[in-house]
Structure formats: structure tokens, C-alpha cells
PyMOL Python script that loads the backbone (N, CA, C, O; Angstrom):
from pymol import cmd

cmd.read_pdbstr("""\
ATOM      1  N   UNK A   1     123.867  80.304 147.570  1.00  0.00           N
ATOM      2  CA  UNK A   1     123.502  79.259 146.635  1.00  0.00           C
ATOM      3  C   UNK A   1     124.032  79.628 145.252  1.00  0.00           C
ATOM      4  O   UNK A   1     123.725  80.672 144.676  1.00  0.00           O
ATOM      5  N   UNK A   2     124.786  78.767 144.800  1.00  0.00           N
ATOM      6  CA  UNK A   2     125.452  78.842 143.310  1.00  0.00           C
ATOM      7  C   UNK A   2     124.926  77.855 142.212  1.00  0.00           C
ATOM      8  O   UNK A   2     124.983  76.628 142.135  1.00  0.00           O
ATOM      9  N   UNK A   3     124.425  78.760 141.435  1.00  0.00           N
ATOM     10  CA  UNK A   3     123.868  77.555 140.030  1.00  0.00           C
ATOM     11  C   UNK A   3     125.258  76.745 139.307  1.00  0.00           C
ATOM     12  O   UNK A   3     126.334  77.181 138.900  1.00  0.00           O
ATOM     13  N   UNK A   4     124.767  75.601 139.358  1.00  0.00           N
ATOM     14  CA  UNK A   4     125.835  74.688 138.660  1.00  0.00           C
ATOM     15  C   UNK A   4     126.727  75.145 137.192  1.00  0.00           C
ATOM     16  O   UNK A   4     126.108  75.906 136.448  1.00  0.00           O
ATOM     17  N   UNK A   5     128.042  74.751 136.774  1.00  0.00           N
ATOM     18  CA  UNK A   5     128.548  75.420 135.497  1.00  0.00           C
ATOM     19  C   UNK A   5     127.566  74.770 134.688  1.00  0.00           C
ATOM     20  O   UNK A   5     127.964  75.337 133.671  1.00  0.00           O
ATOM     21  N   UNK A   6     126.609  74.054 134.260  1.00  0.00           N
ATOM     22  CA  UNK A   6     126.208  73.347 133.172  1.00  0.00           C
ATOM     23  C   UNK A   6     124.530  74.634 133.310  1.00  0.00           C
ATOM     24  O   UNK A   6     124.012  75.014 132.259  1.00  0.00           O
ATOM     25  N   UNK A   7     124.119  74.964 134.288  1.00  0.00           N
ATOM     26  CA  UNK A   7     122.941  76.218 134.600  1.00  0.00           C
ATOM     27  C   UNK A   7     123.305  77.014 133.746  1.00  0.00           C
ATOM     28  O   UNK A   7     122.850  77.199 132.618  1.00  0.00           O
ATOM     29  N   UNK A   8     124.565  77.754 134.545  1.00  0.00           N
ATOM     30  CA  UNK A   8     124.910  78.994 134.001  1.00  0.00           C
ATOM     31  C   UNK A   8     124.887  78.936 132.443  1.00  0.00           C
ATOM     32  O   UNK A   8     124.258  79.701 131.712  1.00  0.00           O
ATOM     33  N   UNK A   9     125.708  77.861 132.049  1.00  0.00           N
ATOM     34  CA  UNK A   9     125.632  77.484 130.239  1.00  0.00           C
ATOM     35  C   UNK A   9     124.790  77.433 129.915  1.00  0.00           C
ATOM     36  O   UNK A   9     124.961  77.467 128.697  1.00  0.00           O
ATOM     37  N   UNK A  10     123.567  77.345 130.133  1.00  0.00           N
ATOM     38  CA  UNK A  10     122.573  76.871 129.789  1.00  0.00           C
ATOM     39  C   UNK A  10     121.537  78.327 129.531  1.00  0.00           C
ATOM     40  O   UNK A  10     120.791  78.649 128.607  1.00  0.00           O
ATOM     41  N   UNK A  11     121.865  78.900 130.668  1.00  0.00           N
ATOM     42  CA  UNK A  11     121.025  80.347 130.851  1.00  0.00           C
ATOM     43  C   UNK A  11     121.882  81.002 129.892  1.00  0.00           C
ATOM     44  O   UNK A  11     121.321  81.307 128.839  1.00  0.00           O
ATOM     45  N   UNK A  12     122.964  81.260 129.986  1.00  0.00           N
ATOM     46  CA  UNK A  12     123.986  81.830 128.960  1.00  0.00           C
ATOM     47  C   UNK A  12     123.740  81.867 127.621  1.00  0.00           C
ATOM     48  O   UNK A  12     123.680  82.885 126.932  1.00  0.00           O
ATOM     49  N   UNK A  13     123.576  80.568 127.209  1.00  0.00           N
ATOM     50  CA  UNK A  13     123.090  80.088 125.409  1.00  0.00           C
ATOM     51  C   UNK A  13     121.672  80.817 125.264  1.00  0.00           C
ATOM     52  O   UNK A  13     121.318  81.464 124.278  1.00  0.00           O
ATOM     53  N   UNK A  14     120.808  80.556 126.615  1.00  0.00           N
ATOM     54  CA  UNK A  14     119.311  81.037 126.459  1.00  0.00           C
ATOM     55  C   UNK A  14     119.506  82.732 126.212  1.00  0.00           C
ATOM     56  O   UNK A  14     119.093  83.393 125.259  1.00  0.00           O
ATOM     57  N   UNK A  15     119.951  82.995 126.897  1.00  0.00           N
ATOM     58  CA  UNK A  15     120.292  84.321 126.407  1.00  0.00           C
ATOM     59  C   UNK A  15     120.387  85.028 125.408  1.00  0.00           C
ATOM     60  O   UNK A  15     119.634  85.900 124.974  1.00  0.00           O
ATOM     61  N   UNK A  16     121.773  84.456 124.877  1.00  0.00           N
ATOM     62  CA  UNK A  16     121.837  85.008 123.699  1.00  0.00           C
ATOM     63  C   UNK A  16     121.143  84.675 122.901  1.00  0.00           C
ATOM     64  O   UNK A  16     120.700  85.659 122.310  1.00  0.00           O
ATOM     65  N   UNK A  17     120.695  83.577 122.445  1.00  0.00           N
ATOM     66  CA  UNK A  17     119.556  83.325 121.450  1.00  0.00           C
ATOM     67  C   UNK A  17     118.647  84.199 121.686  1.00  0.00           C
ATOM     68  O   UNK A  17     118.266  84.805 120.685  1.00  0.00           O
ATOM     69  N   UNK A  18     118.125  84.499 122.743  1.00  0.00           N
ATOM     70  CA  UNK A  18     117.256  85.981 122.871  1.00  0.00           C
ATOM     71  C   UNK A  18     117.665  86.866 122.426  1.00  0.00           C
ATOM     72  O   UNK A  18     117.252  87.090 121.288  1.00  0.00           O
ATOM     73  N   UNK A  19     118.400  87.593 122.853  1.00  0.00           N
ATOM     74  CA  UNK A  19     119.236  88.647 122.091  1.00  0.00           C
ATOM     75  C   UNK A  19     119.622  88.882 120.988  1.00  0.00           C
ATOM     76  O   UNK A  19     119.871  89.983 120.496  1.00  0.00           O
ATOM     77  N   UNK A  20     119.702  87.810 120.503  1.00  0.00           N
ATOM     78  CA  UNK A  20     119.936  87.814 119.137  1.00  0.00           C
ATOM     79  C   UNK A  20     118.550  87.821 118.143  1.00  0.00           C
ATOM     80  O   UNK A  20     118.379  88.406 117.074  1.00  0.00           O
ATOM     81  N   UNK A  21     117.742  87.052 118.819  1.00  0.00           N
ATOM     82  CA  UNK A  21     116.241  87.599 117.986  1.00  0.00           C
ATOM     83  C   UNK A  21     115.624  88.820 118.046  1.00  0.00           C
ATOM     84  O   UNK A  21     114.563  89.199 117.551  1.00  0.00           O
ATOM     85  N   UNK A  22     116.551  89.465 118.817  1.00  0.00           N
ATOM     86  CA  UNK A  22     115.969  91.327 118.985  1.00  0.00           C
ATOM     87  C   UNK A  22     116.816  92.248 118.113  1.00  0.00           C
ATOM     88  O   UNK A  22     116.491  93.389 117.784  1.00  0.00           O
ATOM     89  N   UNK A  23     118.116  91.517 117.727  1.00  0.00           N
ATOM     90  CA  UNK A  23     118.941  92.408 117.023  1.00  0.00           C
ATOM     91  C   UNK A  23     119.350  92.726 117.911  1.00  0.00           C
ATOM     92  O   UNK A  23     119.014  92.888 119.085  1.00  0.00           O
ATOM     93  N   UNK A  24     121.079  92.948 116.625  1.00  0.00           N
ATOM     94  CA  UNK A  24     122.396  93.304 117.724  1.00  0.00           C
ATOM     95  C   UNK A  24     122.286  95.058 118.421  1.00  0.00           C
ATOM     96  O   UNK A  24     122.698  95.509 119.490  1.00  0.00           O
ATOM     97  N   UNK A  25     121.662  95.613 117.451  1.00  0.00           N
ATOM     98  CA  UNK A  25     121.905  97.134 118.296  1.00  0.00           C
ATOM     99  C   UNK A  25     120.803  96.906 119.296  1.00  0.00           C
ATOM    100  O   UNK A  25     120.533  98.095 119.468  1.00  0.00           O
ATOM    101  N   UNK A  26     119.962  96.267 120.087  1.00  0.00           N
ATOM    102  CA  UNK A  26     119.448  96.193 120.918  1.00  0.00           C
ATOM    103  C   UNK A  26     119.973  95.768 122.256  1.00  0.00           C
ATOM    104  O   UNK A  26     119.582  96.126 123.367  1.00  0.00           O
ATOM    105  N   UNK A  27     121.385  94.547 121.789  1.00  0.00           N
ATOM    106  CA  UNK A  27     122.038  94.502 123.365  1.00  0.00           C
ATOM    107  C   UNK A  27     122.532  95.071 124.109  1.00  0.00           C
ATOM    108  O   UNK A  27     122.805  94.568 125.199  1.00  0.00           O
ATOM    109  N   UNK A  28     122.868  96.481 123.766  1.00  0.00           N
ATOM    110  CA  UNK A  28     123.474  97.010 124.701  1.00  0.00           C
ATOM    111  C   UNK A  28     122.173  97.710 125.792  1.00  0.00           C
ATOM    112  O   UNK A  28     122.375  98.064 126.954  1.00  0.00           O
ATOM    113  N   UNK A  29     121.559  97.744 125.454  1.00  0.00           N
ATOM    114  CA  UNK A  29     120.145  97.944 126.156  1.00  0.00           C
ATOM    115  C   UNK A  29     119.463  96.783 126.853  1.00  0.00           C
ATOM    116  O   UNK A  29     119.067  96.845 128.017  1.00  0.00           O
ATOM    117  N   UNK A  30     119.354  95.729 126.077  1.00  0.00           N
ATOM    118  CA  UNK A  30     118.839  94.251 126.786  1.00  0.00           C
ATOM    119  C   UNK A  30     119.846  93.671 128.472  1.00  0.00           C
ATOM    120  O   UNK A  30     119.493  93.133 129.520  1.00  0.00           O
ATOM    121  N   UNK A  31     121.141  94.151 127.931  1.00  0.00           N
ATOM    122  CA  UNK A  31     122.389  94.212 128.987  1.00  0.00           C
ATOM    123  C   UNK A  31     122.225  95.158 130.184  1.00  0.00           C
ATOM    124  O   UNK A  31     122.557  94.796 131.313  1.00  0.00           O
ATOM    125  N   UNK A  32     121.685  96.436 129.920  1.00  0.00           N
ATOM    126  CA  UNK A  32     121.703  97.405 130.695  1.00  0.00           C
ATOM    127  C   UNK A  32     120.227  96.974 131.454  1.00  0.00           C
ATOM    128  O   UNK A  32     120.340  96.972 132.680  1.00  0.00           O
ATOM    129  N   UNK A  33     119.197  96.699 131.073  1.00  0.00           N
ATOM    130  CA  UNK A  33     118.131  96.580 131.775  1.00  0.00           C
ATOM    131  C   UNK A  33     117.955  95.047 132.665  1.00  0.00           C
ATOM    132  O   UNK A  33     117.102  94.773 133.509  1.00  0.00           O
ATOM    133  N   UNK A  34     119.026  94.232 132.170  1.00  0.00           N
ATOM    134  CA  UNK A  34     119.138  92.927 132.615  1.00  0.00           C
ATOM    135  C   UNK A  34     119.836  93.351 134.061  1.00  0.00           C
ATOM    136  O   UNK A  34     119.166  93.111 135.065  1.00  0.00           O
ATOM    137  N   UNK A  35     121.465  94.118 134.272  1.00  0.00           N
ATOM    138  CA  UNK A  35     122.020  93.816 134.945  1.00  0.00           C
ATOM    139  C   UNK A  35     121.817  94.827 136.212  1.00  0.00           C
ATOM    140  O   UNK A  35     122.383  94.766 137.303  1.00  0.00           O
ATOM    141  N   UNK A  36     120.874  95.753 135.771  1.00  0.00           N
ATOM    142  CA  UNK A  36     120.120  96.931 136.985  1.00  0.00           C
ATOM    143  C   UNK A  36     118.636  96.456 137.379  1.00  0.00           C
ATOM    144  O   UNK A  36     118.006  97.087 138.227  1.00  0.00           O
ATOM    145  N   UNK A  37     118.036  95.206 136.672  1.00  0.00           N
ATOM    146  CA  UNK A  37     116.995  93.961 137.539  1.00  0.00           C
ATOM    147  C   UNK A  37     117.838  93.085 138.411  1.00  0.00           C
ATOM    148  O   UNK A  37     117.431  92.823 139.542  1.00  0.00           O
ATOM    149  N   UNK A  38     118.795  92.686 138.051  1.00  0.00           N
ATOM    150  CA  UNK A  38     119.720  91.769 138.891  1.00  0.00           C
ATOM    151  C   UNK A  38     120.079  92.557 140.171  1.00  0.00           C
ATOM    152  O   UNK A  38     119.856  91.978 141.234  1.00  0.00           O
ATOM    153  N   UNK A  39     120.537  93.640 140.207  1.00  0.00           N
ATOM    154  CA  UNK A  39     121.137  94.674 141.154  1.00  0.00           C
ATOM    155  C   UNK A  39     120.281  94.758 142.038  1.00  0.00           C
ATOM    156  O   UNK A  39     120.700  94.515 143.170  1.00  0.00           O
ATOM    157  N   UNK A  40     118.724  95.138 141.897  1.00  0.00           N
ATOM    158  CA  UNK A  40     117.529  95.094 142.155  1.00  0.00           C
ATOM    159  C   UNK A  40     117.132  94.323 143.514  1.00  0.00           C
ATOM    160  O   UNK A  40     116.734  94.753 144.596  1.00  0.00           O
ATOM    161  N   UNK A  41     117.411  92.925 143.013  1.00  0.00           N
ATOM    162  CA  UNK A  41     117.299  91.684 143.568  1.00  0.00           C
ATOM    163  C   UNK A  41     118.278  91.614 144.591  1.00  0.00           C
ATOM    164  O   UNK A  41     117.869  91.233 145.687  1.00  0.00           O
ATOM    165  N   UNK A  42     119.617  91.930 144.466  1.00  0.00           N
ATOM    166  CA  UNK A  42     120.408  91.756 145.993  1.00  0.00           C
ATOM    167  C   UNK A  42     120.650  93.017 146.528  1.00  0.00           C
ATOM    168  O   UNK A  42     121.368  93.973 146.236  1.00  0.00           O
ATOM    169  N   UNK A  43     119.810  92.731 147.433  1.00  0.00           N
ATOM    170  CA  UNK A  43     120.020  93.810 148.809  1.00  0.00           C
ATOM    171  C   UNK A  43     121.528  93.756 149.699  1.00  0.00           C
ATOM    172  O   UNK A  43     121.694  93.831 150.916  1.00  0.00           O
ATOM    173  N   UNK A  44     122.579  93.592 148.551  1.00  0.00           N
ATOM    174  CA  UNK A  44     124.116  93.589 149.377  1.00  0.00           C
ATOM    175  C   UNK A  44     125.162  94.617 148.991  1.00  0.00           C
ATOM    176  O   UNK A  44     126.129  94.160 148.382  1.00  0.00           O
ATOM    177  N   UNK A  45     125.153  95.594 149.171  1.00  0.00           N
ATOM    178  CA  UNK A  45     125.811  96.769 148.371  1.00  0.00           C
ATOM    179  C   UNK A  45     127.374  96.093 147.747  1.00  0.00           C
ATOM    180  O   UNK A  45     127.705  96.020 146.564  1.00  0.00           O
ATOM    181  N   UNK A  46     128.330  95.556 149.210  1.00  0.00           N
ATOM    182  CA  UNK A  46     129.174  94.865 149.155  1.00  0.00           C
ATOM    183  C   UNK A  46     129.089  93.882 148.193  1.00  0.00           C
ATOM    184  O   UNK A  46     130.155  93.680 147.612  1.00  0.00           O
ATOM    185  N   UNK A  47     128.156  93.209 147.845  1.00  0.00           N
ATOM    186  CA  UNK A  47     128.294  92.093 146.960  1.00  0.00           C
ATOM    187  C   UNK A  47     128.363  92.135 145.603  1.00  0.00           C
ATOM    188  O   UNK A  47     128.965  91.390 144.830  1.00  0.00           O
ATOM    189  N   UNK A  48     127.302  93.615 145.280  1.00  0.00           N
ATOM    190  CA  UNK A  48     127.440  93.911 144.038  1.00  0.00           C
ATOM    191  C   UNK A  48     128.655  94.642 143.506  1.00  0.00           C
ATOM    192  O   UNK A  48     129.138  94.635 142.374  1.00  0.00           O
ATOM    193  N   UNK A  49     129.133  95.454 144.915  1.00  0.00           N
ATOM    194  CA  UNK A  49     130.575  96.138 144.461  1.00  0.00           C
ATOM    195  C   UNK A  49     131.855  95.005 143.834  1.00  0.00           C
ATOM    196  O   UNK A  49     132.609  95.297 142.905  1.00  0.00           O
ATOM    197  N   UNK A  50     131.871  93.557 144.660  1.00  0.00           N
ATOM    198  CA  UNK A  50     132.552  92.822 144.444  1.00  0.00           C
ATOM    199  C   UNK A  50     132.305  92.098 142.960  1.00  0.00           C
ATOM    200  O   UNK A  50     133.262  91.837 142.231  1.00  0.00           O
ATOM    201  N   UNK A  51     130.691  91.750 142.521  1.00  0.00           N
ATOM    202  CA  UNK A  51     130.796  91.360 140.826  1.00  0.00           C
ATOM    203  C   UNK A  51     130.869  92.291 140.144  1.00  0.00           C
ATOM    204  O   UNK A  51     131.194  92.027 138.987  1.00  0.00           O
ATOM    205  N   UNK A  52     130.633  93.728 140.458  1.00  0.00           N
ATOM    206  CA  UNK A  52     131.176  94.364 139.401  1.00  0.00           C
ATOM    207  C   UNK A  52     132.513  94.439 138.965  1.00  0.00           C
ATOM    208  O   UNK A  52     132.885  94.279 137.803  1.00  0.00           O
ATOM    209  N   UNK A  53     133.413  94.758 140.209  1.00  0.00           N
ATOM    210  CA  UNK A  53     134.882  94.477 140.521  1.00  0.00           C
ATOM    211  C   UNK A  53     135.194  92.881 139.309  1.00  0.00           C
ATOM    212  O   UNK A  53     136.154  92.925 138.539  1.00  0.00           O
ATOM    213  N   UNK A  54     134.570  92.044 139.328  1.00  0.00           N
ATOM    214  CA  UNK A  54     134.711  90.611 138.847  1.00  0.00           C
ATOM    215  C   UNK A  54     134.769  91.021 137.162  1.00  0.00           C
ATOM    216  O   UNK A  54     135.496  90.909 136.175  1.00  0.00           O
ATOM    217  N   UNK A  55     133.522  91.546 137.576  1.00  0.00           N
ATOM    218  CA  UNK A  55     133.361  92.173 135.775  1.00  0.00           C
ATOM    219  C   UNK A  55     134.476  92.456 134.974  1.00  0.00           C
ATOM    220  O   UNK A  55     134.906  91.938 133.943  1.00  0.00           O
ATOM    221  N   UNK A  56     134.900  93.513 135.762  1.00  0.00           N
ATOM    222  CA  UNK A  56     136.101  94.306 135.137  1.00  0.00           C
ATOM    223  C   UNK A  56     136.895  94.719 135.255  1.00  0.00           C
ATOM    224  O   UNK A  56     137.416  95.810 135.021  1.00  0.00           O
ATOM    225  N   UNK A  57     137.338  92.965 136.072  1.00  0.00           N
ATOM    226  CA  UNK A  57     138.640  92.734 135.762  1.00  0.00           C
ATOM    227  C   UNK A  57     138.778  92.259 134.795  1.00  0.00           C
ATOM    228  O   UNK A  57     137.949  91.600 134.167  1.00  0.00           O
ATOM    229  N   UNK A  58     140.503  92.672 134.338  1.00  0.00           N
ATOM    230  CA  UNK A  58     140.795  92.101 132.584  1.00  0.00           C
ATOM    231  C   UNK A  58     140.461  93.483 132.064  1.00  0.00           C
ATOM    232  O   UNK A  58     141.444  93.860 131.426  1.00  0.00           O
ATOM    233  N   UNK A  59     139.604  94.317 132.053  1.00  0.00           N
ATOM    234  CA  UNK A  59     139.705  95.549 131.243  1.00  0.00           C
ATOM    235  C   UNK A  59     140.718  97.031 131.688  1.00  0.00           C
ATOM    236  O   UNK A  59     140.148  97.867 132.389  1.00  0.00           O
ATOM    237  N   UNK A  60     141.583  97.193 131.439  1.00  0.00           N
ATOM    238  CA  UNK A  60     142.115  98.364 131.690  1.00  0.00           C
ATOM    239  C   UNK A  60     141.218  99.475 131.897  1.00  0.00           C
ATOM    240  O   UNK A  60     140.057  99.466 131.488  1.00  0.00           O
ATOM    241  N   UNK A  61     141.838 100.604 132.639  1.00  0.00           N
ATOM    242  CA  UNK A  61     140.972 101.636 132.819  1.00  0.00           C
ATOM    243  C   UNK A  61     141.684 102.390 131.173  1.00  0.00           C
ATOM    244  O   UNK A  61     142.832 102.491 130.740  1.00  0.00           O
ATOM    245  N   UNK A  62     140.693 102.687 130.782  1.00  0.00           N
ATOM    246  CA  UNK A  62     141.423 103.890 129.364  1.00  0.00           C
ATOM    247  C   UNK A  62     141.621 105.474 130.116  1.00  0.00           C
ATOM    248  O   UNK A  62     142.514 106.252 129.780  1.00  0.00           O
ATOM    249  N   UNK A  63     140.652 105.747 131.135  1.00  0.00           N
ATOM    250  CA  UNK A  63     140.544 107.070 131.337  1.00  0.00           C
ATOM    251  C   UNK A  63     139.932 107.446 132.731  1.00  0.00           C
ATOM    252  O   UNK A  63     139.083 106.827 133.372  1.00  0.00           O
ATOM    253  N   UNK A  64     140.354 108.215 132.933  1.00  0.00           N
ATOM    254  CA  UNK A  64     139.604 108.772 134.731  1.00  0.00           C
ATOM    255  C   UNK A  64     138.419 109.412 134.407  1.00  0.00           C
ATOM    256  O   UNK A  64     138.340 110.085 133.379  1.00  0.00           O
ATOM    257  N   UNK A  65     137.533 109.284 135.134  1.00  0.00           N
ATOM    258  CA  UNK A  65     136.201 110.472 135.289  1.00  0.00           C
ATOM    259  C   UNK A  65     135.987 110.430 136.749  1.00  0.00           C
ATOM    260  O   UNK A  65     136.003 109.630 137.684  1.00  0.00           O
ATOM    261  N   UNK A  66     135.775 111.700 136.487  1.00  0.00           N
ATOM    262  CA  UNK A  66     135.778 112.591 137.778  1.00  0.00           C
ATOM    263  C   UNK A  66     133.953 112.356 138.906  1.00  0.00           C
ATOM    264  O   UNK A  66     132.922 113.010 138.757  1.00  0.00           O
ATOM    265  N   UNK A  67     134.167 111.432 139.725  1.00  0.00           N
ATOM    266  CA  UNK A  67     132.597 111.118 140.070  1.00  0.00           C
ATOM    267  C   UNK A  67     132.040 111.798 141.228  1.00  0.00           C
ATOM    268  O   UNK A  67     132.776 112.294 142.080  1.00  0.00           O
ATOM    269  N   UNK A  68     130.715 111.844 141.298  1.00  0.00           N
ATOM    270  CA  UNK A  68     130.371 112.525 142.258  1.00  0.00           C
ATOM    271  C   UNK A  68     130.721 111.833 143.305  1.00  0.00           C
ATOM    272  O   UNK A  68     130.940 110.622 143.296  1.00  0.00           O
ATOM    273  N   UNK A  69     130.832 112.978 144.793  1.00  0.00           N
ATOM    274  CA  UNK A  69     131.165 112.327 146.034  1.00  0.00           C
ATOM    275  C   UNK A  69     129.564 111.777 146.652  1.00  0.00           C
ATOM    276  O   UNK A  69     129.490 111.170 147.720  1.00  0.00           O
TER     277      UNK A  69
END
""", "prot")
cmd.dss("prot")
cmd.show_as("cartoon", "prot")
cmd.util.cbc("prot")
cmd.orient("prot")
């Protein structure tokens, strides 16, 4: 089930207007606790590997780190 583009806009604007009443050095925290409740919620390892993948694309890698196996 996919929320309509006019949802997503909608949740989107709601958002940030939140965020923005907490102050900006707070989003990177409001972001981090938002998108590891979301993670939470789908029980699809695969699925989340694929929006993260979505995420970030468009960003270059700057640098390797070395991760645990």
C-alpha cells in the first residue's frame, strides 16, 4: 500500500513545520529517531536495504569504512 503524492506532501510539509519548531540543531536527531521507528515497523530486512539504497542514491561515497562482518 502506497500513500498518494499529495499524502506524502502533506506529511512532508507536516514535518518540517515540526522540526522547525524544535530548532535546526535538533534535526539531525528528530531524523535519526524518526527513521530507526520506521525501520522498527517493517519486518523486511530486504526492503529496508532497498530504501536505504533509494536514499543514497545521488550521494557519492566520499570514503570507505571498514565494517564489521
Amino acid at each position: 500500500m502506497s500513500l498518494s503524492a499529495q499524502d506524502l506532501e502533506n506529511i512532508y510539509t507536516d514535518l518540517c513545520y515540526r522540526m522547525s519548531e524544535r530548532g535546526d540543531e535538533a534535526t539531525p536527531e528528530i531524523l535519526a529517531r524518526l527513521v530507526l521507528t520506521l525501520m522498527n515497523q517493517i519486518d523486511e530486512p530486504e526492503r529496508l536495504r532497498r530504501a536505504i539504497d533509494e536514499a543514497l542514491d545521488g550521494y557519492p561515497c566520499v570514503r570507505r569504512i571498514e565494517r564489521p562482518v
